[in-house]
Rosetta silent file (secondary structure, phi, psi, omega in degrees, C-alpha in Angstrom):
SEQUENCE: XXXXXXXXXXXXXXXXXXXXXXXXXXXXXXXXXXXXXXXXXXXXXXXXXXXXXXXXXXXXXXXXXXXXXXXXXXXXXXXXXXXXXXXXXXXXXXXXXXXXX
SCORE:     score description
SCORE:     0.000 S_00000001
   1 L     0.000  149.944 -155.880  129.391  106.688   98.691 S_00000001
   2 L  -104.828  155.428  178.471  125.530  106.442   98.791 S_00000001
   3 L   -72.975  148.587  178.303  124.133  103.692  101.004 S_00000001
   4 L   -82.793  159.263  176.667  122.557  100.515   98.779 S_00000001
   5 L  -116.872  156.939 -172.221  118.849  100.108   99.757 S_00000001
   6 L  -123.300 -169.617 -165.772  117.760   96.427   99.655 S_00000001
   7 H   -56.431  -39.183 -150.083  114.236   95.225   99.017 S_00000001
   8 H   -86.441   39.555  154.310  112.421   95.997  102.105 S_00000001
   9 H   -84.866   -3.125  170.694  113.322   99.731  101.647 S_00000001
  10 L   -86.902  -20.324 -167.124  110.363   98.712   99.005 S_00000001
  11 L   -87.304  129.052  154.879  107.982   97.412  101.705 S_00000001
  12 L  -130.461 -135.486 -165.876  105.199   99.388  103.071 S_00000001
  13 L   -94.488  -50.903 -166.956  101.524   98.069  104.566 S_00000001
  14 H   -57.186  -63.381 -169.492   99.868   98.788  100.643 S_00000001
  15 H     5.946  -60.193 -159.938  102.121   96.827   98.557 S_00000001
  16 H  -110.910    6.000  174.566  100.028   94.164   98.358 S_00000001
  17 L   -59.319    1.324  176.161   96.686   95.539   98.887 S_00000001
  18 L  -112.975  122.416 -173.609   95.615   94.671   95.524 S_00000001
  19 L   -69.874 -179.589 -162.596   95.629   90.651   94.847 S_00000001
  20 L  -148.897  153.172  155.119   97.938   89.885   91.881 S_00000001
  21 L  -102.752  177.512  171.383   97.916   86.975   89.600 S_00000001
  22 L   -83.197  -14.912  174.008  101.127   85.089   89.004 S_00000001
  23 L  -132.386  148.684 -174.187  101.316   86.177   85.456 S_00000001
  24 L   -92.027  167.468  174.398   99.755   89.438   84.434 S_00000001
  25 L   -44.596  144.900  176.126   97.768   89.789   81.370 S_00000001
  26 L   -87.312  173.998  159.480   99.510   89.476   78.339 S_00000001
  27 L   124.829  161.634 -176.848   98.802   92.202   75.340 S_00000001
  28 L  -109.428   39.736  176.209  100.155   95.478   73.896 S_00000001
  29 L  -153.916  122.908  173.017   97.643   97.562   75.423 S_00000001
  30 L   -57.129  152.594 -170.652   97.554   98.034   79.917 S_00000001
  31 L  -118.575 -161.364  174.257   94.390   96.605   81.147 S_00000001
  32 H   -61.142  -34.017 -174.828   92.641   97.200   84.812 S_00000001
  33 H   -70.191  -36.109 -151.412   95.457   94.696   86.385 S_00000001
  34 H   -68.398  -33.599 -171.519   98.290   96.615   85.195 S_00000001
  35 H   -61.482  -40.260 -179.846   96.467  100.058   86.325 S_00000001
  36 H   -63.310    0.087 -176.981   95.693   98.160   89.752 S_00000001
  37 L  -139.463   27.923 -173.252   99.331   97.479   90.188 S_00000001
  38 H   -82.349  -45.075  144.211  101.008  100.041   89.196 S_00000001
  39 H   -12.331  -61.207  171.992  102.650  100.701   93.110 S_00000001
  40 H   -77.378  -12.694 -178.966  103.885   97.625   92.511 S_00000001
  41 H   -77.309  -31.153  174.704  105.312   97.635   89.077 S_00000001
  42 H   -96.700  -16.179  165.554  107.468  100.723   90.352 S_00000001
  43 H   -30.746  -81.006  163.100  108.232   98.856   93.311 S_00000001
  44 H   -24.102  -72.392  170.214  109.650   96.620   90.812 S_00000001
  45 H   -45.388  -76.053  166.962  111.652   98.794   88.833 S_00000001
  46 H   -33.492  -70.140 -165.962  113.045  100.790   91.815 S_00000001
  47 H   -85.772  -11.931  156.630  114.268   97.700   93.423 S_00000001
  48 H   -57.323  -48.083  169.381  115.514   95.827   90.187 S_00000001
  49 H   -60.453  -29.955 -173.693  117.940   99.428   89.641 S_00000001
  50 L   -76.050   -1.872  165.747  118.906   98.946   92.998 S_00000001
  51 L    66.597   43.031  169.886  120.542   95.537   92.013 S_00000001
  52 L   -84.123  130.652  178.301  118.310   93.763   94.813 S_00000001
  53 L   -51.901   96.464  167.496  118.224   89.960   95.122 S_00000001
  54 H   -22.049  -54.023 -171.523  114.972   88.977   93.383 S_00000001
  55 H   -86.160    2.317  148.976  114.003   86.621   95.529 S_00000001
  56 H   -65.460  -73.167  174.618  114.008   88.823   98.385 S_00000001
  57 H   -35.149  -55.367  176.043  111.964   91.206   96.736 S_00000001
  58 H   -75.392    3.208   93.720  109.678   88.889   95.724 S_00000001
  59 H    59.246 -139.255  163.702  109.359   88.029   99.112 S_00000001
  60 H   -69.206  -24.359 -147.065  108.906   91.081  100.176 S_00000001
  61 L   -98.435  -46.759 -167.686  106.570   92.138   97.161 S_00000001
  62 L  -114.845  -16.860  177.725  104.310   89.030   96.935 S_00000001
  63 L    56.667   87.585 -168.482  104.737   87.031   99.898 S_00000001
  64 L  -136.266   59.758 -144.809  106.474   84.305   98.296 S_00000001
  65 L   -66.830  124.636  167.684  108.939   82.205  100.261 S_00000001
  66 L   -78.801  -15.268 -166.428  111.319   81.535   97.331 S_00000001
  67 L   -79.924  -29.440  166.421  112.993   79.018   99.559 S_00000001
  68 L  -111.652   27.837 -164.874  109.639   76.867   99.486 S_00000001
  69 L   171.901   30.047 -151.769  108.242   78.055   96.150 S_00000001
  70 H   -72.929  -25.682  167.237  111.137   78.474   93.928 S_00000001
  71 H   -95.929  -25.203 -179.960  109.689   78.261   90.332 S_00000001
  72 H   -70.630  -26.860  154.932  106.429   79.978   91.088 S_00000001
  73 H   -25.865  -78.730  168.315  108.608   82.429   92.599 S_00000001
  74 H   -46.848  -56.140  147.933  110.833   82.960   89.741 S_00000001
  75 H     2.468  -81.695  178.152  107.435   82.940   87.517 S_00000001
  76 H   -70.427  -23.483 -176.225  106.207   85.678   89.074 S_00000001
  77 H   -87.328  -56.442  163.687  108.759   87.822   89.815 S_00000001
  78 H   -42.758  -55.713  174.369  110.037   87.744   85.927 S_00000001
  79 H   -38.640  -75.336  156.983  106.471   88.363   84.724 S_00000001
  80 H   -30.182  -62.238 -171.390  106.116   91.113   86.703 S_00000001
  81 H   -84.182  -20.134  169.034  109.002   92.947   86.330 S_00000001
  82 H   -83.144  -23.295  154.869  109.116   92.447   82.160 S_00000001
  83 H   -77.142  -39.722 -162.045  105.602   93.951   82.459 S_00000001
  84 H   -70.050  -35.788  146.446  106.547   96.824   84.542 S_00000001
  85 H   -44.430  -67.339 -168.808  109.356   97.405   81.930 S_00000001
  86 H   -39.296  -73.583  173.986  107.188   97.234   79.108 S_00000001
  87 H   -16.050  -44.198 -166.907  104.849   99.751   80.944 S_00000001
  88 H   -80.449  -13.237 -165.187  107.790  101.759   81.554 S_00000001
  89 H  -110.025  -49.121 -156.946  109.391  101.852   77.846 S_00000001
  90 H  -166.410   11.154  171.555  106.063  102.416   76.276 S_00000001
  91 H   -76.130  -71.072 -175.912  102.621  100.974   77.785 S_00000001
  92 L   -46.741   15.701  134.997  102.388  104.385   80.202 S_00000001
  93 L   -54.908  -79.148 -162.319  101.562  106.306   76.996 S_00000001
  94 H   -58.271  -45.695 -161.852   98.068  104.781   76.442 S_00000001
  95 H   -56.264  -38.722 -150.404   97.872  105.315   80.392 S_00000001
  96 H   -89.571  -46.080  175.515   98.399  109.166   79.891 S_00000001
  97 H   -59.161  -72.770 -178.615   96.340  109.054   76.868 S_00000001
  98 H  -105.368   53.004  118.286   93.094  108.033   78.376 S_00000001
  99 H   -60.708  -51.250  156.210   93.559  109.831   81.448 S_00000001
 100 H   -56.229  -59.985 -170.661   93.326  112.919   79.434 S_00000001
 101 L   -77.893    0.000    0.000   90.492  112.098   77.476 S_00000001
């Protein structure tokens, strides 16, 4: 049986070397935040498949005490992770696209 990995199998020193807002730009096209956060956005992903407690991760991810901070928490940690889907189903086209050109 494979061992579960929990959030801070997500943590390294970078994570967070980029400042974040609590909600990322909205829009159907990735801007400069989403390219500046893309470590974290797989971060995201990776520990949502992993069935990992959100508010660890976020946490771990954002340095958030959810315990002290529990809707800004929540906030952020949804935002996040429904962009890093989006990115993931079909923003990280246009990335690829004008990369190339």
């Amino acid at each position: 049986m494979a061992q579960r990995q929990g959030p801070q199998d997500y943590d390294d020193k970078s994570v967070t070397k980029h400042s974040y807002q609590d909600i990322p730009p909205p829009g159907d096209e990735p801007t400069s935040y989403d390219r500046a956060q893309l470590r974290l956005y797989l971060r995201l992903l990776d520990a949502d498949a992993e069935g990992a407690d959100w508010r660890e991760v976020v946490d771990i991810l954002f340095k958030i005490d959810s315990n002290t901070e529990l809707e800004r928490a929540k906030q952020v940690h949804a935002s996040h992770l429904r962009r890093a889907k989006w990115l993931s189903d079909s923003g990280y086209l246009t990335i690829l696209r004008s990369d190339q050109g």
